[in-house]
N, C-alpha and C positions, 0 to 999 in steps of 0.2 A: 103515408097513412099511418095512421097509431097502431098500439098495438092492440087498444080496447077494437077497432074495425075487424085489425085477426079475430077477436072474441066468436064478434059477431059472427063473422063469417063462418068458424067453428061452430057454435050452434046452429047454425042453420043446413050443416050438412047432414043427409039422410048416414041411417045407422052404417049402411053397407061401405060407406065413403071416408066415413071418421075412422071406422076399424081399418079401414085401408091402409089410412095413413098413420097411424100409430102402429101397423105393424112396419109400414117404412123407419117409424124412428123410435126402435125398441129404446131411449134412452126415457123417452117419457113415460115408460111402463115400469122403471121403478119405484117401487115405496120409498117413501110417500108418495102414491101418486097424487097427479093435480086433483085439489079440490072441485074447478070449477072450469068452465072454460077462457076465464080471464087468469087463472093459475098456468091452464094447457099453454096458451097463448106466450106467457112470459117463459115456459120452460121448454117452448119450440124457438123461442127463439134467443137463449141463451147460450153463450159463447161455445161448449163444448158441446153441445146439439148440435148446434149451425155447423161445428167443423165436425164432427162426423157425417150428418148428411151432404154436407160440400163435396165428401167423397167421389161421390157417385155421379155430377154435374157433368156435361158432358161441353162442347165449343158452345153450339148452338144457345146453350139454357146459359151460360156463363154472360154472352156478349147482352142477352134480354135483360138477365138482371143490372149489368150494369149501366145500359140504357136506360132503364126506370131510375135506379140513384143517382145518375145522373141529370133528370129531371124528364123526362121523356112518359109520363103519367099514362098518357093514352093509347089504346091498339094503334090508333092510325099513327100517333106520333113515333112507336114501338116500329110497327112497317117502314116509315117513311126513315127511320136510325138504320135500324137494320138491315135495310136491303131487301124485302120481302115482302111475303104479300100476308092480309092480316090474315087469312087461316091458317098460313106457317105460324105466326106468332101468336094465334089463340092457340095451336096447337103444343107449341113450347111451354108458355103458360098455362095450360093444363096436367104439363108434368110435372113443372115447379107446384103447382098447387095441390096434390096430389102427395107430397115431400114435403109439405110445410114450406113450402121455400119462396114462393109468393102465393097471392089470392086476388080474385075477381072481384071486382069491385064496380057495378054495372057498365061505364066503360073505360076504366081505368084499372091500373094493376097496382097491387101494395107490399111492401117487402117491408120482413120483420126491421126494425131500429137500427140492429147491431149489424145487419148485413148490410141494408143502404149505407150505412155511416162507413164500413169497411171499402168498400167497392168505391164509394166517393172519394175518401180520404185522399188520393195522392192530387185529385183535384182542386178538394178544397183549400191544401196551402197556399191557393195563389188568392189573391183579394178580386173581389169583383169590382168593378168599374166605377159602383156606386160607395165605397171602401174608399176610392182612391182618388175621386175627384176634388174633394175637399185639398188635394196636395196640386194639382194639376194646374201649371197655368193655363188662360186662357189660351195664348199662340201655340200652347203646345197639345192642349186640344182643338185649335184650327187646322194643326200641320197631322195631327191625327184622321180626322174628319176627312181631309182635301187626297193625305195618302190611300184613303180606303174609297177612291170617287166621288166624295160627297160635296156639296158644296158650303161652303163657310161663310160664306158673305154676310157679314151684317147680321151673324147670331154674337147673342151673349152666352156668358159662359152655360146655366143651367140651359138654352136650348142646343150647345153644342154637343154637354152630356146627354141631352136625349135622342139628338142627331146620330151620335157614335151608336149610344145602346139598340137602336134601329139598323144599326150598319154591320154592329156584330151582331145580331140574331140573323142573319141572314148568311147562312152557314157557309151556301154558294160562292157568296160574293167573296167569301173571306177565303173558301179554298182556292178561288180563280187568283186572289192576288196573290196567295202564298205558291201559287205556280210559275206564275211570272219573275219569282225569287230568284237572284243569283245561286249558285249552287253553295255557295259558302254560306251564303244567309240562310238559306235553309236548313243546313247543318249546322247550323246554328240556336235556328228557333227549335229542331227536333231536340239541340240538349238542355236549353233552358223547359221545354214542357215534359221532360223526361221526369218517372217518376219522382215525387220528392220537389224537383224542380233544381235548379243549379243557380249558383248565385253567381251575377254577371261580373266577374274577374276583371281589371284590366280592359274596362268596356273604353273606348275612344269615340267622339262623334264625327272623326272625319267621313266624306260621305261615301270613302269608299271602303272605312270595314264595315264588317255583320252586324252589328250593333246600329251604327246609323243608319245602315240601309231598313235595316226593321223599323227602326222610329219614322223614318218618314215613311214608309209602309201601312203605317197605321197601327201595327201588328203589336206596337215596343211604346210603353209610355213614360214621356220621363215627371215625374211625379216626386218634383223635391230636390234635395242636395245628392241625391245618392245615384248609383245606375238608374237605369232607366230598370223597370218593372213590367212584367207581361202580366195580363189581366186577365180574371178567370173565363170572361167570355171567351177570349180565343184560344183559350187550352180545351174549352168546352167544343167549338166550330174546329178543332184540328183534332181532338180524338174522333169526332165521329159516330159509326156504329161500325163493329165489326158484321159483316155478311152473314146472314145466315144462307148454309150450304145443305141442312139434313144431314143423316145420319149414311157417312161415306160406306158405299155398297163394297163389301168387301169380299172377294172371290173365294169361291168356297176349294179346300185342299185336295188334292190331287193323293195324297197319300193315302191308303188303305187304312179305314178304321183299325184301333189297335185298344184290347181291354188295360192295358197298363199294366198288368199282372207281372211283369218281370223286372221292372222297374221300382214297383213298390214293394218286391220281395226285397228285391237287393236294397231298397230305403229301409226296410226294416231290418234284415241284418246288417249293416252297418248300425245304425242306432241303436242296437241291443247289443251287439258287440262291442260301442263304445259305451254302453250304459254297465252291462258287465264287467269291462275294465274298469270302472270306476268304483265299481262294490269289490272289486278285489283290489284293486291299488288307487287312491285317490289320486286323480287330475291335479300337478304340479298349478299352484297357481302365483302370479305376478304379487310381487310385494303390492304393486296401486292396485294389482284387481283384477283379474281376467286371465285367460289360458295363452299364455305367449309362444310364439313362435316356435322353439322349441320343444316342447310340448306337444305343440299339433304336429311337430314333423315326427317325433314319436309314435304319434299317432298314426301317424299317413305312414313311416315306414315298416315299425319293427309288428305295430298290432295289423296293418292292411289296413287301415279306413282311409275311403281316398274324401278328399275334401273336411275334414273333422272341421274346418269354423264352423261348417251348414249344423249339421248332427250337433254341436255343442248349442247352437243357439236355441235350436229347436229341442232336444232334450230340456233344455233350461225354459224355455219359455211353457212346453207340456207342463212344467212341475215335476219333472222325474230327477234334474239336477240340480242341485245345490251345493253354495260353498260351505265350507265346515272347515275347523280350527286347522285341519291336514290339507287341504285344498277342496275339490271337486269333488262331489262322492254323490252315492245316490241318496232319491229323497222319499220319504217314506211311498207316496202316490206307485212309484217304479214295482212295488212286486205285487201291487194289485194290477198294474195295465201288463205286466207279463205272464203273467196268466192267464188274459183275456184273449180272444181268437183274434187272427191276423187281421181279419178285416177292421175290429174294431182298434186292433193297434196303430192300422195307416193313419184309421177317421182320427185319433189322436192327436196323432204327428203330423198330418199334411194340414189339419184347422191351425193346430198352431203355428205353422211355417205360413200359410196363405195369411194367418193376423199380424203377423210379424210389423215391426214398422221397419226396420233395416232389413241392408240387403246382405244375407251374410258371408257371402262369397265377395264382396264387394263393400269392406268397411273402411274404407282410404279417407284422410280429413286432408284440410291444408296443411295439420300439422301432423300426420302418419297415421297411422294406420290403429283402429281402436278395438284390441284385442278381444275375441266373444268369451263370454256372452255379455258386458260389460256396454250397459243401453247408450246408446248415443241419438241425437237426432238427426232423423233423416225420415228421406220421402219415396223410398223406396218401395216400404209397403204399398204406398198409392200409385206409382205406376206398376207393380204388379199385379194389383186387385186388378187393373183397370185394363193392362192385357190378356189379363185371361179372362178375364169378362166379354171382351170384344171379339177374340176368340172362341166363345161356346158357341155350339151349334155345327160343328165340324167344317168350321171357317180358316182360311191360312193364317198361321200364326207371322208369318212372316207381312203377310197384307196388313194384319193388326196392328205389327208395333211401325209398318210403313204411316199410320196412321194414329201411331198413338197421342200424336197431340191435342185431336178431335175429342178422345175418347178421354184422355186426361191433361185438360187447359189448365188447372193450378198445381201445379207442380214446378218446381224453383229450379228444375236443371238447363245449364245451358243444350246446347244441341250433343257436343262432344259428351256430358254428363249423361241426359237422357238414354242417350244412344248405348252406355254403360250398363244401366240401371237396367236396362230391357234387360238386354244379354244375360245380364246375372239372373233375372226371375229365367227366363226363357233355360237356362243353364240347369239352376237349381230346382224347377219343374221338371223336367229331364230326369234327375237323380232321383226323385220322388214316384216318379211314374207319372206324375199330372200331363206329361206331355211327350209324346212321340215323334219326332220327326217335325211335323209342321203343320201336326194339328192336337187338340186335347183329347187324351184319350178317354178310354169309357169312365173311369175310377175319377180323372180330372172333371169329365163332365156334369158325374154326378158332387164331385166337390165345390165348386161354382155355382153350382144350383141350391144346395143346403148349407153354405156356409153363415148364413144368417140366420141362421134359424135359434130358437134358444136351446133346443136339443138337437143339434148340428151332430155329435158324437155317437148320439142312438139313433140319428136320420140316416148318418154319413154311414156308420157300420152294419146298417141294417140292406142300404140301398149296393153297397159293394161286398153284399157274403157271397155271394153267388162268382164275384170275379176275382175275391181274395181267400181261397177255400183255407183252411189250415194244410201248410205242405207238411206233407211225411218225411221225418229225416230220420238217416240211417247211422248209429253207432257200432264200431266195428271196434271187440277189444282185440288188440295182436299178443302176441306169446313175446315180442318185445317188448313191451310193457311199454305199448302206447295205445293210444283211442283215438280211431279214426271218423268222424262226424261229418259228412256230405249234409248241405244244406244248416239251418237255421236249427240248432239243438232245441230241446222242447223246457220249458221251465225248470221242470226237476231235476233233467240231465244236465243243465247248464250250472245250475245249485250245486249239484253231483262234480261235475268236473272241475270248477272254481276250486271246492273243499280239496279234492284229492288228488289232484292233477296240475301241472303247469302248461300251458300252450307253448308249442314250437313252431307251428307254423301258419298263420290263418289264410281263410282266401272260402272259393266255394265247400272245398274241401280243410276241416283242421284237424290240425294233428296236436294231442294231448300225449304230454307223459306222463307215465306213475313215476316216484323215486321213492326213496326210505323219507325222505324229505317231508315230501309232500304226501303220501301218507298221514305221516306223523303230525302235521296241521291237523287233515281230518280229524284225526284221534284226540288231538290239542280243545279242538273245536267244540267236543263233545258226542260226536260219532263213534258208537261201538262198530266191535266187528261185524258181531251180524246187521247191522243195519248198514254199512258200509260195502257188503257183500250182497245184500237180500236187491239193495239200489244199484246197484250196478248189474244183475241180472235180470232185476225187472226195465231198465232202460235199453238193453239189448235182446238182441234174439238169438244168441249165443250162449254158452257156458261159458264161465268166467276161467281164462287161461291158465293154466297149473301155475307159469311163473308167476302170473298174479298174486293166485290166493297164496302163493308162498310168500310172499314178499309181504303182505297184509298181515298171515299169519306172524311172520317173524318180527314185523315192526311192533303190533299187538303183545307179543311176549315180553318186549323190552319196556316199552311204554308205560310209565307211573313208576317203577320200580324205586327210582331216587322222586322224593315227593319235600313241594317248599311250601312251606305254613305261614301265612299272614298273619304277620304281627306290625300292627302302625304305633303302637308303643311299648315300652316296659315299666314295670313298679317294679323300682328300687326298697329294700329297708330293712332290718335283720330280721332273723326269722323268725323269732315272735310275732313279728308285725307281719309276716309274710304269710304266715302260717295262720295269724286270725282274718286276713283276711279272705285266703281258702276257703275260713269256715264259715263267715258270713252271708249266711242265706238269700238276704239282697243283692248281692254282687254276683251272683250265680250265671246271670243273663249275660256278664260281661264277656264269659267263656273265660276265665284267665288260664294259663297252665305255668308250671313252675318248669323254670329251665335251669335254676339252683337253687341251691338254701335260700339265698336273698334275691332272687328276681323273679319278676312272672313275666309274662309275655301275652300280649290281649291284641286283639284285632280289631278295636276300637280307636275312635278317636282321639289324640291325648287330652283334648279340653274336654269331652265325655267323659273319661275315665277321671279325670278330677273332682268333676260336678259329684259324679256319682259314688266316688270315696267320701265328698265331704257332708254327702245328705245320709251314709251311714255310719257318721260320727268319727272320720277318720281328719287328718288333718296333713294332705299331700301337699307340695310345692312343684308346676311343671320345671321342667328343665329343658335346655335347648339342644343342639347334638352335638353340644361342646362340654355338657355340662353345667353350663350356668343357668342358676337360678331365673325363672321367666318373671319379670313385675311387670303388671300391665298398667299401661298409662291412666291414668286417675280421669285424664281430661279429655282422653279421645272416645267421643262418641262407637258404639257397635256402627258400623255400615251396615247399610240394606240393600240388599241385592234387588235389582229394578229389572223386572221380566218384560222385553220388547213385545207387546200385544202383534199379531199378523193381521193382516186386512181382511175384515169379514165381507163378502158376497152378500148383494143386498138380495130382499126377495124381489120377485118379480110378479106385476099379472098381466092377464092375457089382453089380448087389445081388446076382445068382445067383454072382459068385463067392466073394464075401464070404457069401453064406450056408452056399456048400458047405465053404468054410475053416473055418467059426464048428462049423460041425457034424464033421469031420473033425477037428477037433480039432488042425490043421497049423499052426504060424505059427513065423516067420523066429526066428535065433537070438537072443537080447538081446544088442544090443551092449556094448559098454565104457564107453560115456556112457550109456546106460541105466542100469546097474548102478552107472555113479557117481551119477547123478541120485538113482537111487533113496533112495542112503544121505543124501545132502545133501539131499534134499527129500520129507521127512515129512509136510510138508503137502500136497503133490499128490497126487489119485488114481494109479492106474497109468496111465489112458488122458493126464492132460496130463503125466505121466513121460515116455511113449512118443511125446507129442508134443514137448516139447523137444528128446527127445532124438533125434531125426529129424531135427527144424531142423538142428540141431550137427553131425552127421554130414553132412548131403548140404545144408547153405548152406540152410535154405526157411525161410519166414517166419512167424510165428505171432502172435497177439495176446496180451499177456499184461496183466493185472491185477495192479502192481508197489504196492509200500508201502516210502518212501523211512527213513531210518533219523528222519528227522522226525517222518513220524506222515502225509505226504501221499501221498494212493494217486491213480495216476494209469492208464489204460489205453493200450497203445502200440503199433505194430505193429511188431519186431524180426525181425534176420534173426543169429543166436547164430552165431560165426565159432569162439570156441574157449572153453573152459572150465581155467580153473585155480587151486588151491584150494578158494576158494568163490564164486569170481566168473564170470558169463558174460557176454565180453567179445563185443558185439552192436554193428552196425549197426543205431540208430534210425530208420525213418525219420519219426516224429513228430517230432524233431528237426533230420532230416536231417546225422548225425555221430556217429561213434562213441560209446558209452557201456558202462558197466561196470555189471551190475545185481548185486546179490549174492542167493544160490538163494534163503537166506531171505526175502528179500523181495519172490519174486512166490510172488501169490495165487490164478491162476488159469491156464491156457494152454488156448486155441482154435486152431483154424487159421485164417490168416489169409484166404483164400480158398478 
């Protein structure tokens, strides 16, 4: 069915059923949102839609759909694929429709374009029957006909093709002869209809290999000079339907409910304690990119954090870490969330670890291992979503992932993969607190429940204060001039012991030293003594140790005593000249000071300090730190330094108002790059029209699927600054630099966030 039938169907549903489904697929709720419900219709069912709700599919709704792409239209036809009865399959069908992901259609079902055509695909490479007759001789569509029981006699060819096409439609007949199959031929026919199909190698027609037992089978036709050919009818009568089974009843856990509380303490100090080492020493990182081996074993030995991929990925994917010219370091986002109360730090870090798409205890390729937090693809995030999903509700975790194939059918692992990918989420749940023993704890449960939400962060930290209170931690100074810190330090005190202190020992318990050293940082830093003293009294509940404040005091006395003055240039010239320009009232702002008769010394830039001599009537020459005279080249342009723009966050609205717009029938006026778009871009829907032409107007970013005038299609994420002609002239930032796309040659447009 089209997609103008979705339209329909979309308007026709009452308000409470539309908002439903739009809040299933918040991607259609951002701005722009659709104008219409034949906008809604193209933007449910475009590519990055379709694969985020794909997520959530479960066996059952998987094998429905692809029995309708497959041609299967009708419930009874749906039943009679599948294995089941049609209120199992209305019942299926009303969850897909409910998701956008099919619709009713009085008694037939319809799936969006791009998912039929997807689900179809590996079938369609084979030709159907009516493809390949025109190649086909007669006798060897007799010996087809007679191999599958029909009889031949005294047909011509057009009644033998409609003889055959009668013979494959009848699904039975065709699995009864494919059973009767020698065992080689049938390991045979399963690699020729394997996805893709396989091309017949070294085919023979004696009648005792697989090849010619299949031809005179019916099953194999030879149609031409070439192998024999398998036709899509019987790729159609050997897939089948898969069974539907419901939704496998999984036993509920035997372990004692558990709030998660000690598990998400210990995730949160570990992750603050690797976020603190990195504002005090940046994370060494890999010439190609990423925290290498070494580094994390740093991590894991000398600082205590056991597992650092997990924590690195997830720091990074929060926003708390970033690379910088020194390696890893913190990112501004880090000293507003460490301030925040514990509960709201988990909701942080466990949304970002649960969105994650890799596994990160588990980043192995064919070709090694791909250092964090350094993005790769993989499909791990989806069978973790989709384990702990199957597990909510204090179900065994172990029953779930016995069953995770049910719960997550598109997913690309073999068995021994799979079975990997669990382990690691089931692993690194664990470390987080999401999961206890072998079932989801209270803090997990409530993360599975509000992970979708758009304020998932103020749901998630609100629904877990009560189980993740702020713990009290205790700082102990000794007269050995150390600081003993039981539990998670508190903001200030962790500032506090960074500035003045080195760590020796971490764990539940750390041990901080003072030295003259590290004192003297503080002091370096800009910390006076009483402010140095007044914080470290007010973070204990102690007086500050004699040897302490002697050591503070003593560092304090020595401290600035020898003092280094910044100078980025000198003015050379005798002192006449040195001396008028002392007295030059313009030049005052330079700050110059004399450090002889004939030199000054300025803290200015030296191309500054020339500008600014020669606009008060002075006539300097720079020089280099050899001496020589600087001439600048006549014919080299200034460069311009080009600031990488970051990804804006689009707005968003709510599904009740977009539904009551969708159904009032209200939307903004088309602007003037719409309406250009429109004409230069024949190949986009109206909904990615309406998103280009959004970007264009108000700077926002979108992902586009480009096709170079080559023949090479590549996917990017641009931010379209102005349009003219037939070009939109776009900040890359897959490139990071300007670029020119031309309209005809993008293929697709999403929003980028």
């Amino acid at each position: 069915m089209s997609e103008q039938s979705f339209a329909s169907h979309l308007a026709g549903l009452d308000p409470g059923a539309l908002t439903a489904l739009l809040e299933h697929r918040p991607d259609a709720l951002l701005e722009p949102a659709p104008r219409s419900f034949a906008e809604l219709a193209q933007r449910l069912g475009a590519v990055d839609s379709l694969a985020a709700a794909l997520e959530r599919v479960d066996a059952d709704e998987v094998a429905v759909v692809r029995a309708v792409a497959l041609g299967a239209g009708t419930v009874a036809e749906l039943a009679a694929r599948c294995h089941a009865s049609v209120d199992q399959v209305r019942g299926v069908v009303a969850g897909l429709d409910a998701r956008g992901l099919a619709w009713p259609a009085d008694d037939r079902v319809g799936l969006p374009t791009r998912l039929a055509a997807d689900f179809a695909a590996d079938v369609h490479t084979f030709l159907p029957l009516s493809a390949l007759a025109g190649r086909i001789r007669v006798d060897d569509l007799r010996t087809a006909v007679e191999g599958l029981g029909g009889d031949a006699a005294g047909l011509r060819k057009a009644e033998l093709v409609d003889r055959l096409t009668r013979l494959y439609a009848d699904t039975e007949l065709v699995a009864r002869r494919v059973d009767a199959l020698p065992a080689p031929a049938r390991e045979h026919l399963d690699l020729l209809a394997g996805p893709g199909g396989v091309w017949d190698v070294g085919f023979d027609l004696r009648r005792t290999g697989p090849t010619a037992v299949l031809v005179h089978a019916g099953l194999l036709l030879q149609a031409g000079y070439g192998p024999p050919v398998l036709p899509r009818e019987v790729v159609l009568a050997r897939v089948g339907g898969d069974r539907l089974r419901g939704r496998p009843e999984l036993a509920a856990s035997t372990n004692p409910p558990d709030d998660g509380r000690a598990g998400a303490e210990a995730a949160l100090l570990a992750l603050t304690t690797l976020l603190d080492e990195a504002r005090h020493r940046p994370l060494a990182a890999l010439k190609k990119g990423g925290i290498g081996a070494r580094e994390r074993a740093r991590l894991s030995g000398k600082v205590g954090i056991a597992e650092p991929a997990l924590w690195i990925d997830v720091a990074t994917a929060a926003g708390f870490l970033a690379r910088a010219t020194s390696g890893y370091g913190v990112a501004a986002a880090y000293e507003a969330w460490r301030e925040e109360t514990a509960a709201r730090r988990w909701a942080a870090a466990a949304l970002a670890w649960f969105a994650l798409d890799v596994a990160p205890t588990s980043r192995e390729t064919d070709d090694g291992e791909v250092p964090p937090p350094e993005p790769m693809v993989s499909a791990a995030g989806l069978v973790r979503r989709a384990l702990l999903r199957a597990a909510a509700g204090g179900r065994s975790l172990r029953a779930a992932t016995a069953e995770i194939g049910w719960f997550c059918p598109l997913h690309p692992y073999d068995a021994t993969g799979l079975e990997r990918k669990a382990a690691a989420a089931v692993h690194e749940a664990t470390l987080l607190g999401v999961v206890v023993g072998d079932r989801l704890s209270a803090v997990g449960e409530h993360l599975v429940a509000l992970a979708e939400r758009s304020d998932a962060v103020d749901a998630l930290g609100t629904a877990c204060a009560g189980l993740l209170p702020d713990a009290r931690n205790l700082l102990v100074l000794q007269s050995d001039l150390t600081a003993v810190v039981s539990g998670q330090p508190s903001a200030a005190a962790a500032r506090l012991l960074a500035a003045a202190a080195v760590p020796e020992a971490r764990g539940v318990a750390t041990t901080w030293r003072f030295s003259p050293a590290s004192v003297r940082s503080a002091l370096d830093a800009g910390w006076t003594v009483e402010e140095l003293t007044a914080e470290l009294a007010a973070v204990t509940d102690r007086a500050l140790p004699q040897p302490l404040e002697y050591l503070i005091a003593d560092v304090a006395r020595r401290h600035g005593a020898v003092r280094v003055r910044g100078a980025r240039c000198v003015v050379t010239g005798s002192p006449a000249e040195v001396a008028e320009i002392l007295a030059t009232r313009s030049l005052r702002t330079l700050h110059l000071s004399r450090l002889a008769p004939t030199v000054l010394a300025c803290p200015f830039e030296p191309d500054e300090v020339v500008s600014r001599l020669r606009t008060a009537g002075f006539a300097p020459m720079p020089e280099d730190g050899t001496g020589a005279v600087i001439v600048p080249d006549r014919a080299a342009a200034p460069a311009r330094a080009v600031q990488a723009p970051t990804l804006r966050a689009r707005r968003r609205v709510t599904a009740t108002e977009l539904a009551t717009r969708l159904r009032s029938g209200t939307a903004p006026p088309v602007t003037r790059s719409h309406a250009q778009l429109s004409v230069l871009a024949p190949q986009l829907d109206d909904a990615e029209v309406a998103l280009l032409a959004d970007a264009l107007d108000n700077a926002a970013d979108v992902r586009i699927a480009y096709r170079n005038r080559a023949g090479n299609r590549s996917v990017r994420t641009i931010r379209p600054e102005d349009l003219y002609d037939r070009w939109v002239s776009s900040w890359c930032h897959l490139r990071g630099a300007q670029r020119e796309f031309a309209v005809s040659g993008i293929e697709s447009v999403s929003p980028a966030g």
